[in-house]
N, C-alpha and C positions, 0 to 999 in steps of 0.2 A: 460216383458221389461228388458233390458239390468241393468239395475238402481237396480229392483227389488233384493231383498237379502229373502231367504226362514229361516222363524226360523224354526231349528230345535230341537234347545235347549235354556232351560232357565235356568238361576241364579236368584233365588228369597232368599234375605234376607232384611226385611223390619222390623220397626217398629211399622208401625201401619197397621194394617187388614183390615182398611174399603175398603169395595170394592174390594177388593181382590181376594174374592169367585168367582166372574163373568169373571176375568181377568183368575184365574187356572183352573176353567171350558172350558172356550173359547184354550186353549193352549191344554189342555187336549185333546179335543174333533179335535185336528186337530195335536194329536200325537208328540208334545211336547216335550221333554223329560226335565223333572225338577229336578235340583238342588238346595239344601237349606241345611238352616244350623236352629239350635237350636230352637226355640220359631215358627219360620217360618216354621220348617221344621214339626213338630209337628202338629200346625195349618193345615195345606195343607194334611197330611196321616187326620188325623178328616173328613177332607172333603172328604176322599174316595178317594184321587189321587194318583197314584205311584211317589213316590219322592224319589231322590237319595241322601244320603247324602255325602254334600261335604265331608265328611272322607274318603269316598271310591274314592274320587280322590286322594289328598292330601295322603292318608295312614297315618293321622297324625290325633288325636282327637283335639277336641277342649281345651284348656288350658291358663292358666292363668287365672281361674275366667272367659273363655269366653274369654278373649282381643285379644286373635286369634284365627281365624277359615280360614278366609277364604287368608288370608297371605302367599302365597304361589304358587310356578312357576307354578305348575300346573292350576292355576285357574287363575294365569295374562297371563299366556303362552296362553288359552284358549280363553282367550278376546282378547289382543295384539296382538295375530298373524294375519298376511299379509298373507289376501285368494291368491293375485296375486302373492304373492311372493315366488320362487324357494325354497331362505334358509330358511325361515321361516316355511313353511310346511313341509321341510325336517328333521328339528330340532322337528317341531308336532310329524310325525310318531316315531322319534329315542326316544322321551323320553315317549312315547305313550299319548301326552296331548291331553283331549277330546276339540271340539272344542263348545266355550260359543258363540252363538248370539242375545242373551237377557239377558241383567243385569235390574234386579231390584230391588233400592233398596230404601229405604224412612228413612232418618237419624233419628239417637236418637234426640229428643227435648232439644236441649241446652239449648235454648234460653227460653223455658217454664221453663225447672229446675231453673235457672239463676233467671228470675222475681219473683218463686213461693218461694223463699226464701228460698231456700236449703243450707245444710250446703256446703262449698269446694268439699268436700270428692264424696259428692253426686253430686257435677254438671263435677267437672273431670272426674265423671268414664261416663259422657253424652257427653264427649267429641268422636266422634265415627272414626275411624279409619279406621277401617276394610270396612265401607260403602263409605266413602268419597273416599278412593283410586278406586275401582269397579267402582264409577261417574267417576271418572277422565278417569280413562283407557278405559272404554267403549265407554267414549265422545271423546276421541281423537283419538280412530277406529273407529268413526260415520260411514266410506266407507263399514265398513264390517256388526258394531254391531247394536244394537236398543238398546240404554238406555233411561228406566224412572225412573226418580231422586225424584219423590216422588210422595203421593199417588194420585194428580189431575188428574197424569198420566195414571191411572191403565185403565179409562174410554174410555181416546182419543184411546187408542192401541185395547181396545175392538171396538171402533165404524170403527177402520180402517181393523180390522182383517174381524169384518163379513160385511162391503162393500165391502171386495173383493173375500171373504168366499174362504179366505185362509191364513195361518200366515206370512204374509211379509209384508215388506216396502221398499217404494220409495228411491234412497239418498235423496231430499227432506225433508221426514220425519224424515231421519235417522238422519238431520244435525238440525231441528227443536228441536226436543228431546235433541242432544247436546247440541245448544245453550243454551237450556232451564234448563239444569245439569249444565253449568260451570255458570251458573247465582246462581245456587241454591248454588256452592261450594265457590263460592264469596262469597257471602251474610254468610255462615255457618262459614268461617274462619275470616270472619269482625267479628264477632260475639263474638269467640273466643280471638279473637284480643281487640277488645274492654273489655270484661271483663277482660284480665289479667292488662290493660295498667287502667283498672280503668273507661274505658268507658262503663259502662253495661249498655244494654236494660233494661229499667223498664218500666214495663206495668202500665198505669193510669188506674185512672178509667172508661174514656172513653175520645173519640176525640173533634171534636168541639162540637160535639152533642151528646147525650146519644144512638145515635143508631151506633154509629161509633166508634170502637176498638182505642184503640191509646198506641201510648209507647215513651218514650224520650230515644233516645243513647249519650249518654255523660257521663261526669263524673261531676253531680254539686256539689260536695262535695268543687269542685276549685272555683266555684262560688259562694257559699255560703252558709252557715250554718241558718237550720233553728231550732227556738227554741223554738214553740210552735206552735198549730194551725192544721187544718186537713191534709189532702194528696193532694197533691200539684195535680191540675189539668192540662191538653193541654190547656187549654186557658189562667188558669192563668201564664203557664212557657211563652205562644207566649206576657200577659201582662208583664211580670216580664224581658221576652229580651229587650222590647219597652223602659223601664223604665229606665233601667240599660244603653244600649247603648245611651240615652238620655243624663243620669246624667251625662255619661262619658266625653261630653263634659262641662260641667260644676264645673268637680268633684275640680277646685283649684280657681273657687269663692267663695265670701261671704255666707252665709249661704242661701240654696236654696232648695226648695222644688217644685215635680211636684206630679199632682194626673194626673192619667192615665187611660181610659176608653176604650175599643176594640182599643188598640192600642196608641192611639191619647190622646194627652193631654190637660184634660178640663180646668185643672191649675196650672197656674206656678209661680214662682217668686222669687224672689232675695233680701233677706232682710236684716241686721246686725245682728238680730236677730233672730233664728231659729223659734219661736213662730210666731212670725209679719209673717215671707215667709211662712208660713202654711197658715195662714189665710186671708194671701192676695191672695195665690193659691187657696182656697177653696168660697174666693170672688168673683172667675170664673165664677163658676158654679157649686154652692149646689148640686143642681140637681144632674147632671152626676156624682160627685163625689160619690154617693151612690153605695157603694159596686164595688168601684173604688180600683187603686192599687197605691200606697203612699211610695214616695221616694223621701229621701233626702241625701246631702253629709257631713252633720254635725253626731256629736251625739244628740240623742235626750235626751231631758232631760223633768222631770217630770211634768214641767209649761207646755211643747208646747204635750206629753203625754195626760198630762188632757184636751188639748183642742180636740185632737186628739178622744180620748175615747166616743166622744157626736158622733162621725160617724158611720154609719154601714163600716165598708171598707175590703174587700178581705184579702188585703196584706199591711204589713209594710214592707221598711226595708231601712237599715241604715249602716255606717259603726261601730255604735256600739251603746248602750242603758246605761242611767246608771238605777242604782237598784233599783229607786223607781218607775222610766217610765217604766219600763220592766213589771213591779209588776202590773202596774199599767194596761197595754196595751193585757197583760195576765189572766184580766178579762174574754175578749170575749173568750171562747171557743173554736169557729172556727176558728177564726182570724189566718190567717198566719203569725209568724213574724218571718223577715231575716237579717241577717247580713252577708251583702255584705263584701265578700274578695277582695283582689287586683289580681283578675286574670288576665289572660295573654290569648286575645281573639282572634280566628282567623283573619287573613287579607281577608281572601274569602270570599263568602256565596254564600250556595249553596240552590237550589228548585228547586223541581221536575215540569217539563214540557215535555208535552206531554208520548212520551215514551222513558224520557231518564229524562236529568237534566241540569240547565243552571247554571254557575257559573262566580260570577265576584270578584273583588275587594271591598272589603269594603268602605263605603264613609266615609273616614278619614278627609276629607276636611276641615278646618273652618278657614273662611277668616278672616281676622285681620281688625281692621279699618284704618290700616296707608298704607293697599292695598285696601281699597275702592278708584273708579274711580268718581272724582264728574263730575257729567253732565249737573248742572244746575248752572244757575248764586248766587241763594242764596245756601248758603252752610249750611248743617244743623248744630245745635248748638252742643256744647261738649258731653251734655246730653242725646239729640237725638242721635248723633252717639254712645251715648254706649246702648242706647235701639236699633237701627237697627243691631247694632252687636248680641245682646242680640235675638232679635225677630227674625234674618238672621237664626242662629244658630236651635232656634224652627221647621221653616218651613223647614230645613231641614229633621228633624226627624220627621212629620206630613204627612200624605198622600195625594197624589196630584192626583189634583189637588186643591194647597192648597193658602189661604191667612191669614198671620198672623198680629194681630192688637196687640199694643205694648205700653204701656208706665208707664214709669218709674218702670223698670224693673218689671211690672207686666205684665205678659197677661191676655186683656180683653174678647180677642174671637178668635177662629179662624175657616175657612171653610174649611173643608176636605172631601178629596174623590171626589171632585166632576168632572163633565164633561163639565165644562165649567168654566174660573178662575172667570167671570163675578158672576155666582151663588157661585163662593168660597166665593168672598167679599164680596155678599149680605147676605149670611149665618153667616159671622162671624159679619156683621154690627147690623142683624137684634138680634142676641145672645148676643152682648153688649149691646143694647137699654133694651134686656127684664129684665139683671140682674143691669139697670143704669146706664150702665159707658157713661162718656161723650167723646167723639172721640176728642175732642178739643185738639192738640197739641200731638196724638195719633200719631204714624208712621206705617207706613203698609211693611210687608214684603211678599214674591212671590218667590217660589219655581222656577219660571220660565218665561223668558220676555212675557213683555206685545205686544202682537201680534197687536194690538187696543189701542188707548186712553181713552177708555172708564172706566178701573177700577180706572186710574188716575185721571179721573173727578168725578167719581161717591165718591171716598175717599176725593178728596178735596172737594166738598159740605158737607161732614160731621165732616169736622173739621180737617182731617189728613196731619200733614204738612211739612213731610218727609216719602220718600221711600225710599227701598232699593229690585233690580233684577237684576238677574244676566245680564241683555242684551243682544243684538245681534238679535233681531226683521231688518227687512228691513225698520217698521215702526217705530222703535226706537224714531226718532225726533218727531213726534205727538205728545207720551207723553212727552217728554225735554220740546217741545214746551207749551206745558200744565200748567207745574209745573213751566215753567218760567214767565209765566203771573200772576200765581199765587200765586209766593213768594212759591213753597213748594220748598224742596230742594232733593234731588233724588242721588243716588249713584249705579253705578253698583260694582257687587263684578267679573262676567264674568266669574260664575261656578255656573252652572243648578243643584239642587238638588231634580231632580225627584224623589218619593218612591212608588210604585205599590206595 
């Protein structure tokens, strides 16, 4: 086939050997001719193969400690040149450049040295060069060359060599393997990028679950210092972002405390007192508060400490401790405790979907009470409005399909995740009856309008007598009409805060 490109020659310098053996047999055996350089090149003569060293192109050894080898016209000349092209093959013959149709190369482990705690000295000299350029140049002759940019590769080029029981590839494959190299040269120079700028990959101890790898890229050192406690886990940093970006809207009230449980928050509240907003948050829900994650926007001090201390709980953290809570909090062993800095957060956020990533804006939103729209004839009282402001703000950061139940600056319950808002409000109804609270004079907040009257009436039989959603339902007036019979009082704020 016209497409079809015959290797006749390889460039192998790799890092790591697995699978290797099968890939220089299969080239061999269909007369190959291989180039390599040092560890690589050594490896492959072991195995019985005729290999050339890149010196004998080049006429230059290798030097600097290794830093160059393969650095030179002759061996980019080799890759780079244009099979179609007139000048280019004319400049081949004049300076006698062998011509390279297979680069393979599998970079130094940056990113492993980086995690494994290596000193500077050690993870710059993993910094790799001489490979990264060979990816590049190969990937962007894809028309002529075949590059495999690391070792998963070694496999795919073997199963396509003996289906065709002969060394070539398709342009198809040829631009496959590129794409698959300028992915691998991205991802190697973020890498790079991120540790100089202070963003390093650090590897945990595992992902959501113990059978799944996991690593954080950032720099939390901006987020927070921590001062005691084990090795921060992926679930506790996805509870510790939940926490943070919650408080954030809260961080210039009265003294406030949430406890936070796979994301969501079992309790919260707002007290004069740092002590009292602990215990009224923790009046939530005991329960889920076990080995839950605990933050507040005050300092703590050694009264709300000792109440603190009687919890089993994950994580503390704070914008600061004094010296006998710290002492005191520094009991537990494993306990993580943090002190929250004033960092400076992205406006984006980005998650990966499908095979690619979706990215939006941050939900910076939070609506005021002097832009709530009243909709009903009774207008809720001062108080109420500063609990629907209070409880608005919640279901914002709570997962939707959510309903939050609210009063006097406590939260009683809330329903999250759910697939229907009717089971949101039965879930958070049925959670405040188990831990006693009484709904009577409660207000209910909604991540998103009432499509139906039905959660409006199901809250006013239980006592709730102020809402607040964003609106814009077709059935909007059902529930007005509801709440108006009813003496509850209702407000749209007219910004949806959905969280998936």
């Amino acid at each position: 086939m016209k497409d079809e490109k015959h290797i006749k020659s390889a460039l192998i310098s790799v890092f790591s050997k697995e699978g290797l053996a099968e890939l220089v047999a299969l080239l061999d055996n269909h007369n190959v001719t291989i180039y390599s350089t040092g560890g690589t090149q050594k490896y492959i003569e072991n195995l019985g193969v005729t290999v050339i060293p890149v010196e004998d192109i080049t006429e230059y050894p290798s030097i600097l400690g290794g830093r160059v080898k393969t650095l030179h016209p002759k061996v980019f000349g080799g890759i780079l040149n244009r099979r179609s092209n007139e000048n280019d093959q004319s400049q081949i013959k004049e300076y006698k450049i062998p011509n390279i149709d297979l680069v393979v190369v599998d970079l130094y482990p940056f990113e492993k040295t980086v995690s494994s705690g290596s000193s500077e000295e050690e993870i710059i000299e993993k910094i790799d060069i001489g490979g990264i350029s060979l990816i590049r140049a190969a990937a962007k002759n894809f028309k002529d060359i075949t590059v495999l940019s690391k070792k998963e590769h070694y496999s795919e080029l073997c199963t396509i060599i003996s289906n065709k029981n002969e060394a070539s590839t398709s342009i198809n494959e040829r631009k496959l393997f590129a794409t698959a190299s300028f992915s691998v040269s991205s991802k190697y120079d973020t890498a790079i990028h991120n540790y100089f700028s202070g963003n390093q990959s650090k590897e945990l101890r595992y992902g959501e679950n113990p059978h799944q790898k996991g690593w954080f890229s950032g720099n939390l050192n901006e987020v927070f210092s921590q001062l005691h406690g084990k090795q921060i886990s992926y679930n506790n940093l996805l509870d510790i972002d939940a926490a943070i970006m919650l408080m954030e809207d809260f961080k210039n009230s009265l003294p406030t405390f949430a406890i936070l449980k796979h994301n969501n928050a079992c309790g919260f509240a707002t007290r004069r007192i740092l002590k009292d907003a602990y215990s009224a948050a923790l009046e939530a829900d005991p329960i889920s508060a076990f080995g839950g994650i605990l933050i507040t926007n005050h300092e703590i001090d050694l009264e709300t400490a000792t109440i603190i201390n009687t919890l089993f709980c994950e994580v503390v953290i704070a914008p600061s401790y004094n010296t006998e809570a710290l002492e005191l909090l520094k009991s537990k062993k494993n306990r993580i405790i943090l002190v929250q800095k004033n960092a400076e957060f992205s406006t984006t956020i980005e998650r990966s979907c499908l095979n690619g990533k979706l990215i939006q804006q941050r939900d910076e939103s939070i609506e005021k009470i002097e832009t709530f729209e009243l909709k009903t004839n009774v207008s809720p009282t001062a108080n109420q409005m500063e609990d629907l402001f209070f409880a608005n703000k919640l279901a914002k950061h709570t997962k939707s399909n959510t309903i939050v139940l609210v009063k006097n600056q406590q939260l009683l319950a809330s329903g999250t995740g759910q697939t229907s808002r009717v089971d949101a409000l039965n879930q958070a109804i049925n959670k405040a009856k188990t831990f006693n609270f009484n709904l009577k004079d409660a207000v209910m907040a909604s991540d998103a309008f009432f499509p139906f009257p039905d959660c409006v009436e199901i809250a006013g039989e239980e006592g709730v007598n102020a809402v607040i959603q964003p609106g814009g339902s077709v059935k909007d007036d059902l529930s007005i009409d509801f709440c108006n019979k009813n003496k509850i009082g209702m407000v749209f704020t007219g910004i949806r805060h959905f969280k998936h």
